[in-house]
C-alpha positions as CSV (number, residue, x, y, z in Angstrom):
1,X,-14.4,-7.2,96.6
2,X,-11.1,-5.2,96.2
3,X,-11.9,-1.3,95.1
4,X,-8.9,-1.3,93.7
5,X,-9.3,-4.2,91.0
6,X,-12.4,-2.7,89.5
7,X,-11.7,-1.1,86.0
8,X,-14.2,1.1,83.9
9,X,-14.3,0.3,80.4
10,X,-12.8,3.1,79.2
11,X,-9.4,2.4,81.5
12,X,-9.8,-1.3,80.2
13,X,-9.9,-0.1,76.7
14,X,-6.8,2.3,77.6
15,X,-4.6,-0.3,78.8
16,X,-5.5,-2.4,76.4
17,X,-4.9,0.4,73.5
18,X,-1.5,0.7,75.7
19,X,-0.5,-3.3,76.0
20,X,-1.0,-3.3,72.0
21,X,1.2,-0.4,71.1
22,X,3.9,-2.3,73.3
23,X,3.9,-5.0,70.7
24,X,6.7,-4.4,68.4
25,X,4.9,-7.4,66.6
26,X,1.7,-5.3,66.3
27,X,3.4,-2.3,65.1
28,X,4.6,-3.4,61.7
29,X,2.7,-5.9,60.1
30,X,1.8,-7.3,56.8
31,X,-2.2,-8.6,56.5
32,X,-3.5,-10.7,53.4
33,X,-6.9,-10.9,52.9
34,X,-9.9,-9.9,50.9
35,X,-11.4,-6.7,51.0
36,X,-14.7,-6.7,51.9
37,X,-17.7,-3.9,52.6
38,X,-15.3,-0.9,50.7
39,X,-16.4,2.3,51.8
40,X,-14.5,5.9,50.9
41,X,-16.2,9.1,53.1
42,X,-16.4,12.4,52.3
43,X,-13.4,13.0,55.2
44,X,-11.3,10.9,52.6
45,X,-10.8,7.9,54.9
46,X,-11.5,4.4,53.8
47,X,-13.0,1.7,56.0
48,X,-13.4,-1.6,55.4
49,X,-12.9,-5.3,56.1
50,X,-10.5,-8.1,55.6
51,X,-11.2,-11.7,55.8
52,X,-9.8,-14.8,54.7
53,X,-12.1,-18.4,54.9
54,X,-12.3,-18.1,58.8
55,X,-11.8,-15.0,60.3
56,X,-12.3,-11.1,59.6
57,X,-10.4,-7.7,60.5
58,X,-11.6,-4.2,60.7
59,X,-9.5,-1.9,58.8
60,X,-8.7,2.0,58.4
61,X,-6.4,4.2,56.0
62,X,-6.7,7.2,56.8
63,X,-6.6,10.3,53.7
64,X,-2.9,11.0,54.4
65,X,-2.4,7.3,53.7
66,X,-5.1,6.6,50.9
67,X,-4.1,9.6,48.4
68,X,-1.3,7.6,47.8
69,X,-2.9,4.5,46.2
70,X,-2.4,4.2,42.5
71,X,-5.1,1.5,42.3
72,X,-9.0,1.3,42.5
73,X,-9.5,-1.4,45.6
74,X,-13.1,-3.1,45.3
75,X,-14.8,-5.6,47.2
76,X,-13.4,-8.6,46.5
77,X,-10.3,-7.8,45.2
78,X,-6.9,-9.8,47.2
79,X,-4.6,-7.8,48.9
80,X,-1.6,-7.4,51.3
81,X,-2.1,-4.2,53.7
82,X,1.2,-2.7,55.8
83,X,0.3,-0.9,59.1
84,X,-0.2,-1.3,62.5
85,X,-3.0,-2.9,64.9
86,X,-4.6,-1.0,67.7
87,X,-7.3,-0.8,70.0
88,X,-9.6,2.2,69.3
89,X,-10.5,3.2,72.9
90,X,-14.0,4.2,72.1
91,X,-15.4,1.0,71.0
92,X,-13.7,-1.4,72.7
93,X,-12.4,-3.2,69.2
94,X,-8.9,-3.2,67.7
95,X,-8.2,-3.0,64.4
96,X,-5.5,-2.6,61.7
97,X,-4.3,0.9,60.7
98,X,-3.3,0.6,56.7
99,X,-0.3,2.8,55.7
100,X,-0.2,0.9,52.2
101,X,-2.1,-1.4,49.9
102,X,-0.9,-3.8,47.7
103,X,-2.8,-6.0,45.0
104,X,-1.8,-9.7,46.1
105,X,0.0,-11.0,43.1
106,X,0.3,-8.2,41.0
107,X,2.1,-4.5,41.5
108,X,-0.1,-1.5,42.4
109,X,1.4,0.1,39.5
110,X,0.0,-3.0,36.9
111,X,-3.2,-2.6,39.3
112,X,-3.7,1.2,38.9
113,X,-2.4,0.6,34.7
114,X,-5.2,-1.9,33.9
115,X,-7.8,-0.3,36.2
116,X,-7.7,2.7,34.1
117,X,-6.9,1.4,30.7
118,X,-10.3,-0.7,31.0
119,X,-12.1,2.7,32.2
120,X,-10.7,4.6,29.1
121,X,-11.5,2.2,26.7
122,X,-15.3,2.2,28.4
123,X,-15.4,5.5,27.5
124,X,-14.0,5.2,24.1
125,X,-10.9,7.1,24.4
126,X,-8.9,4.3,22.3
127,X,-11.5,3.9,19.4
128,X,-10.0,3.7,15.7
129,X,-12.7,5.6,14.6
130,X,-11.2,8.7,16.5
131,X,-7.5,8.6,15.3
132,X,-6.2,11.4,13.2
133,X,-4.4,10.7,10.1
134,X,-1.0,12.2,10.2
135,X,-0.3,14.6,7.5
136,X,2.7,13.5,5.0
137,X,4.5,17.1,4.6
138,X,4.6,18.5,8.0
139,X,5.8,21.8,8.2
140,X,6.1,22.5,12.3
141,X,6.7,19.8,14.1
142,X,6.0,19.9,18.5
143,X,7.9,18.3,20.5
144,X,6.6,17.8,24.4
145,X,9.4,15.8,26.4
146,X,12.1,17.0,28.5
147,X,14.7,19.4,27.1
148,X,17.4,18.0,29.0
149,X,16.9,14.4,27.6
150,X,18.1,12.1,25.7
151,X,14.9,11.9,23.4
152,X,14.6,15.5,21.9
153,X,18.3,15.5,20.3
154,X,17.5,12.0,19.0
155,X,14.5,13.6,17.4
156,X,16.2,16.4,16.7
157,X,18.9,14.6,14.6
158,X,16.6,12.5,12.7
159,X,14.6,15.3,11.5
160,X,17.3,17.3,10.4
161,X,18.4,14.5,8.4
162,X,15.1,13.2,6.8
163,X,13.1,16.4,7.0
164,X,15.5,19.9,7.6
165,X,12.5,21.8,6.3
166,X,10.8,21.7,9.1
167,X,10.4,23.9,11.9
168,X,10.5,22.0,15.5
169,X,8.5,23.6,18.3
170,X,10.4,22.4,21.5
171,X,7.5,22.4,24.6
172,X,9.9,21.6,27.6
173,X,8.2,20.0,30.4
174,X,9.1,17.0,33.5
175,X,8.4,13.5,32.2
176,X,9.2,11.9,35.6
177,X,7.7,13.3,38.7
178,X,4.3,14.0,40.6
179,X,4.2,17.3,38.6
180,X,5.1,15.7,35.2
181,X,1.4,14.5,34.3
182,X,0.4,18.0,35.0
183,X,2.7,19.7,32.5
184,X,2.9,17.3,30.0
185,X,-1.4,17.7,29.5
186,X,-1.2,21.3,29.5
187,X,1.9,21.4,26.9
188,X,-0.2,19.4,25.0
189,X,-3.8,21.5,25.1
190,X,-1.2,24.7,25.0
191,X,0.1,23.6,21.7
192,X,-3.7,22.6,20.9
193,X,-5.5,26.1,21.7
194,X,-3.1,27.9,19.5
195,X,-2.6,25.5,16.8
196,X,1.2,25.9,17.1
197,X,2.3,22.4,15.3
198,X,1.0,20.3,12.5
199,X,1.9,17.5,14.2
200,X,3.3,16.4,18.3
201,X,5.4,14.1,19.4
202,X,4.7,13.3,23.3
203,X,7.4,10.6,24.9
204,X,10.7,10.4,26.4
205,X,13.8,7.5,26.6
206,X,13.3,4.3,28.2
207,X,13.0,3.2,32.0
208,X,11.2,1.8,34.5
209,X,7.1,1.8,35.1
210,X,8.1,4.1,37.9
211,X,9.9,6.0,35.5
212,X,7.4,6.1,32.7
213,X,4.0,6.1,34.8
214,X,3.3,10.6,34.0
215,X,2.3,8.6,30.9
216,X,-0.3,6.1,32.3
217,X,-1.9,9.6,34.3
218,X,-5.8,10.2,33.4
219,X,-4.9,13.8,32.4
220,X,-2.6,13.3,29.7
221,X,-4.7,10.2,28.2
222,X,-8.0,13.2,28.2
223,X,-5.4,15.9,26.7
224,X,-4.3,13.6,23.9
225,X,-8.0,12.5,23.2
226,X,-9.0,16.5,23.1
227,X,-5.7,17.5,21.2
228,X,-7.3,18.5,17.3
229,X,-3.6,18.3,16.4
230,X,-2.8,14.7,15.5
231,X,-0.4,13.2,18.6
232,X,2.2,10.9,18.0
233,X,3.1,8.7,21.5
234,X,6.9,8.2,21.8
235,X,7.6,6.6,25.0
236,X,10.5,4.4,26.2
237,X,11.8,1.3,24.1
238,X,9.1,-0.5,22.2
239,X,8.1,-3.0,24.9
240,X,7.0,-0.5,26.9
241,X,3.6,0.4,26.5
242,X,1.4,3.2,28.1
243,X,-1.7,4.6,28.4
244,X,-0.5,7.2,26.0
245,X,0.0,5.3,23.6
246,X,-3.3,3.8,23.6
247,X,-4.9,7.5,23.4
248,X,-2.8,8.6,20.7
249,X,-2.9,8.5,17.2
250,X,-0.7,6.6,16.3
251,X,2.5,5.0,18.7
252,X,5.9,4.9,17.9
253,X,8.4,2.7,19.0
254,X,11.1,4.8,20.3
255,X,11.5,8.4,20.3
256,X,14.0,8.1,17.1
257,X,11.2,5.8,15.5
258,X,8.6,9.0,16.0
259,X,10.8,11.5,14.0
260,X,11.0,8.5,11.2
261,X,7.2,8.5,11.3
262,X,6.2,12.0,11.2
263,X,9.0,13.7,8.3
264,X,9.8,11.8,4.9
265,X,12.8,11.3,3.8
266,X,13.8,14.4,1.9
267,X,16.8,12.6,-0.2
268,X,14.4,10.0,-0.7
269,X,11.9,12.5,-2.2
270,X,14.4,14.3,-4.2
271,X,15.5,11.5,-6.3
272,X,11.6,10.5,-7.0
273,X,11.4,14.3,-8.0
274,X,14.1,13.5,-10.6
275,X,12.9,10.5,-12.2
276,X,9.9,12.2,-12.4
277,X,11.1,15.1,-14.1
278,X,12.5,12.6,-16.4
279,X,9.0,10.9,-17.2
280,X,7.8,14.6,-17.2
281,X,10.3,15.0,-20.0
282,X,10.1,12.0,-22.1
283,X,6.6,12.3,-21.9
284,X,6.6,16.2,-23.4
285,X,8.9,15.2,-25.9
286,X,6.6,12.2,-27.4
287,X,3.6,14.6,-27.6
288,X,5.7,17.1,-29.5
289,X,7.0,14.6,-32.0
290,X,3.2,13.8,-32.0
291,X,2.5,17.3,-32.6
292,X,5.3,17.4,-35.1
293,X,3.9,14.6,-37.1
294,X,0.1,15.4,-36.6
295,X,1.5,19.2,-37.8
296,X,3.1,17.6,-41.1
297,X,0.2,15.4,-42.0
298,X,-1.8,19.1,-42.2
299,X,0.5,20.7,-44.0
300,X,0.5,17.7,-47.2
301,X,-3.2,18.2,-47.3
302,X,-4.5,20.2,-50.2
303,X,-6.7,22.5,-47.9
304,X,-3.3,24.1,-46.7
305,X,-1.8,24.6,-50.3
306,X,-5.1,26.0,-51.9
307,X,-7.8,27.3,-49.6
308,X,-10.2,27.5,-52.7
309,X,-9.8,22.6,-52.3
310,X,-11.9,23.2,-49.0
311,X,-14.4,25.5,-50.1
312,X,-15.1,23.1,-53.0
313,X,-15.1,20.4,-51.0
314,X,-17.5,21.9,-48.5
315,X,-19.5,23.0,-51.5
316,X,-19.3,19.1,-52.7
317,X,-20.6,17.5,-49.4
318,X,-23.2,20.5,-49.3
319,X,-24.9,19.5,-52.3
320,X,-24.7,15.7,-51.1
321,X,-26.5,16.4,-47.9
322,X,-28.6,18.4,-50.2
323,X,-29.8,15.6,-52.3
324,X,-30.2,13.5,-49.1
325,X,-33.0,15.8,-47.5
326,X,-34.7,16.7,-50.8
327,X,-34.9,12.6,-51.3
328,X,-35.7,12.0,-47.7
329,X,-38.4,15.0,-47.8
330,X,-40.0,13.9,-51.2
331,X,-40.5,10.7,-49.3
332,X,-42.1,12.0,-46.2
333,X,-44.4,13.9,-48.7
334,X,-45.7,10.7,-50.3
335,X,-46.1,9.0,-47.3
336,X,-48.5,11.2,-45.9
337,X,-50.2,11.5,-49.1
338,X,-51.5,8.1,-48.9
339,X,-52.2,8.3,-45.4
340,X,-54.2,11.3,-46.4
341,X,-56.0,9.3,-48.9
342,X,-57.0,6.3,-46.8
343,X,-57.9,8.5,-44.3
344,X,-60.2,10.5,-47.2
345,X,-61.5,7.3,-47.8
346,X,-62.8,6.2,-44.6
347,X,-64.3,9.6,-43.7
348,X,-66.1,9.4,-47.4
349,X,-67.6,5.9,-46.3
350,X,-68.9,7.3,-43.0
351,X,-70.5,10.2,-44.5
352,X,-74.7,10.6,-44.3
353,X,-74.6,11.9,-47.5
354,X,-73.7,8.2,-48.5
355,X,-76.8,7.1,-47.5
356,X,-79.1,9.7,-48.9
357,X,-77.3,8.6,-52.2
358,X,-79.6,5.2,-51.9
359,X,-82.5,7.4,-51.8
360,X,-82.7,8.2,-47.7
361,X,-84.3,11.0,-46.6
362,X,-82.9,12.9,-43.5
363,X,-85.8,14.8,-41.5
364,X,-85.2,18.2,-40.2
365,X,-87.0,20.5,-37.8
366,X,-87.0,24.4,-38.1
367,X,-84.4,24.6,-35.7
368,X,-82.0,22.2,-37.8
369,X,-82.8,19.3,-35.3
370,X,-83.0,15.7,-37.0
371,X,-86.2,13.7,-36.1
372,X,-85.6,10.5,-34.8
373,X,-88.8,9.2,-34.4
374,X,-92.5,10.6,-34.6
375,X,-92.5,11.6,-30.8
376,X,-90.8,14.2,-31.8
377,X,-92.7,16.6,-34.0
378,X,-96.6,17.3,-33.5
379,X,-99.5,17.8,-35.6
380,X,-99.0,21.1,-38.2
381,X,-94.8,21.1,-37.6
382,X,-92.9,22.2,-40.6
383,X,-90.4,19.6,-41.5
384,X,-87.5,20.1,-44.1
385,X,-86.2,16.7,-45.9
386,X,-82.8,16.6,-47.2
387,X,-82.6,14.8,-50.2
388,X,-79.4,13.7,-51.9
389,X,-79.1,17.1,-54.0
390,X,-81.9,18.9,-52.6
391,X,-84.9,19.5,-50.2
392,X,-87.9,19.7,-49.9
393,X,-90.6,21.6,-47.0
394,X,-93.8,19.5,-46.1
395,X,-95.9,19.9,-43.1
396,X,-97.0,17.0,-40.2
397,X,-100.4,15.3,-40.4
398,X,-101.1,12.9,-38.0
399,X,-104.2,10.4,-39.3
400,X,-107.2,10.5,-37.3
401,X,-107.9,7.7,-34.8
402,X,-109.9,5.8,-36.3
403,X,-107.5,5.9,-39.4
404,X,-104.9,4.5,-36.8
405,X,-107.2,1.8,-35.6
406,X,-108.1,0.2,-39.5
407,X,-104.3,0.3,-39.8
C-alpha cells in the first residue's frame, strides 16, 4: 500500500472544505425549505435545519448575519436562505452558511409586521378600552416628525387655518433610518414626562414599507401605549397602515387629515358663536317682555294702589282659616267624647262593684288579700267582707268533724 495515498481525516476534511469553496456554484446559493429544530444561543448564532419531503440540510447564521432579520423564524415556517455551503473541517459534515432569510411567499418586512402586530395585540396594546378621547379645544399641539418634511408644513398650514390659537410644539426627529425608531419613542415619552402638549401628532408623508417601517418598531408602539397624552398616528397616505397606528389613539389618514382631526374649525365656531348670541338675545328679550307683562299685571292689582286691600284681605282669609280649625277642633272634641263614653261604659260593666250590687260579698284578709277559697284562711282569721256600701269584720270557724261528716 502506497504511503503516500493515505489521508488523515482531518486532511480529508481540508480538501474537501477546499474542493467546496472552489465551487462558484456553492458559493452563492438560494435554499428553500422548512425550518426545522430552531435554536438561537447565547453567542447569538442560530442553528437549525432545512428539509423539504426527502432530504435535510444543516444550517448556520451567524450573529453578524442574524441581527439583521426583521422576522421571528419558527419551526415550521417556509423559507428561502442566501449563503454559501461548506465543509466544517471538524466534523466531517458540510453545511449551508445563511447570510439572509426570507419568508417563502411573503416579504420579511410583511413577516416581521404581522409577527409583531399579533404579539402586541396579545398583550393588549390595541384594546379600545385603553384609547384616550382627544380633547375638542386643544391649546398646544406636538408635533413628532421630521422638520425638514413635507408633513409638518402641511400640518402647520392646516392649523393655522382651522385652529391659529394654538400653540404647536415642533419635536424634530428622523422618521426613516435605523436611529428613527429610537428618537421618535423618546420624542414621544419626552413630550409625555413633561406634559408639554394636550395633544401629539406622530407620522410623516407617504412611501414605501421600507420607508415607513420606524413606525412598525416595538419601541414606538410601547411609547405610544405609555404616552398619558392622547397620540394621534399620522403616517403616509391612508392605505398605509402601521403598527402605530394600531397603538394609537386614534389614526389619521394623512398628515393634513391629523391637523383636521385634532383643531376645530375656528370660522366654523365663530358663526355658531353668532347665532347663538342671537338665540341668547331673542331669548333675553322674551323674558323681559315676560317680565314687563308679569310687572304690569302687579301693578293693576289693588294691593299696589292701597296697601291697607292686602292687610284686609290677609285679615279676611285669617278669620276663614279661623272658622276652619275652631269647626274642625269642635269636632275632634265630640269625637272623643263619645269614645270616652263607650269606653266609660265598658269599664263600668267590668267593675266588681257591679257584682256586689246583686248582693256579692267580696272576702278580704287583714293584709287586703281576697280569699279564693277556704284553703286559704285558718281557724280564728279575721276576715273583712265588702259589701256593696259597706263592710263588715267576722272571724273564721271551721265546724267540728263530726259536724263535717253529718253534712
Amino acid at each position: 500500500m502506497d504511503e503516500d495515498r493515505i489521508l488523515s481525516v482531518s486532511e480529508l476534511n481540508e480538501y474537501l472544505k477546499r474542493v467546496f469553496e472552489s465551487m462558484p456554484r456553492l458559493e452563492n446559493i438560494y435554499i428553500r425549505g422548512e425550518l426545522s429544530n430552531y435554536k438561537v444561543y447565547p453567542s447569538g448564532h442560530h442553528y437549525f435545519t432545512m428539509k423539504d419531503e426527502t432530504g435535510a440540510l444543516r444550517c448556520v447564521m451567524f450573529r453578524s448575519s442574524a441581527v439583521r432579520l426583521r422576522f421571528r423564524p419558527k419551526d415550521g415556517m417556509r423559507v428561502i436562505a442566501f449563503g454559501r455551503v461548506a465543509v466544517y473541517p471538524r466534523d466531517g459534515v458540510y453545511q449551508l452558511y445563511v447570510s439572509s432569510l426570507t419568508p417563502d411567499g411573503a416579504g420579511d418586512l410583511q413577516m416581521a409586521f404581522e409577527q409583531l402586530k399579533e404579539k402586541l395585540l396579545r398583550e393588549g396594546l390595541f384594546d379600545l378600552d385603553h384609547k384616550k378621547p382627544i380633547p375638542p379645544f386643544p391649546m398646544r399641539i406636538g408635533v413628532v416628525t421630521s422638520p425638514a418634511g413635507a408633513a409638518v408644513h402641511d400640518i402647520i398650514r392646516v392649523l393655522r387655518k382651522r385652529w391659529p390659537v394654538a400653540k404647536v410644539l415642533l419635536l424634530p426627529v428622523r422618521v426613516q433610518g435605523a436611529e428613527a425608531a429610537g428618537e421618535i419613542s423618546d420624542a414621544i415619552r419626552y413630550a409625555d414626562r413633561y406634559n408639554a402638549a394636550d395633544v401629539l401628532i406622530v407620522g410623516r408623508g407617504g412611501g414605501s414599507m421600507e420607508d415607513l417601517w420606524c413606525f412598525n418598531d416595538e419601541r414606538v408602539a410601547r411609547a405610544i401605549y405609555d404616552c398619558r397624552i392622547p397620540v394621534i398616528s399620522a403616517v403616509g397616505h391612508e392605505p398605509d397602515v402601521t403598527i402605530a397606528d394600531f397603538a394609537a389613539d386614534l389614526r389619521a389618514a394623512t398628515p393634513s387629515n391629523a391637523a383636521e382631526l385634532v383643531s376645530p374649525d375656528i370660522a366654523e365656531l365663530s358663526a355658531q358663536l353668532e347665532e347663538l348670541a342671537v338665540r341668547v338675545a331673542g331669548a333675553v328679550e322674551k323674558r323681559l317682555e315676560l317680565a314687563r307683562r308679569t310687572l304690569d299685571s302687579y301693578a293693576k292689582r289693588g294691593v299696589l294702589r292701597d296697601p291697607r286691600n292686602y292687610i284686609d284681605e290677609c285679615r279676611l282669609a285669617l278669620d276663614a282659616r279661623g272658622g276652619r280649625i275652631s269647626d274642625l277642633a269642635s269636632l275632634a272634641l265630640s269625637r272623643e267624647r263619645r269614645r270616652y263614653a263607650e269606653l266609660a261604659g265598658r269599664l263600668d260593666a267590668m267593675s266588681p262593684l257591679k257584682v256586689l250590687g246583686r248582693g256579692y260579698a267580696i272576702a278580704l284578709k287583714e293584709d287586703g288579700a281576697v280569699v279564693k277559697s277556704a284553703a286559704d284562711v285558718e281557724d280564728g282569721d279575721r276576715l273583712r267582707l265588702r259589701l256593696k256600701s259597706d263592710e263588715i269584720e267576722c272571724e273564721v270557724r271551721r265546724p267540728a268533724p263530726s259536724e263535717q261528716r253529718r253534712k
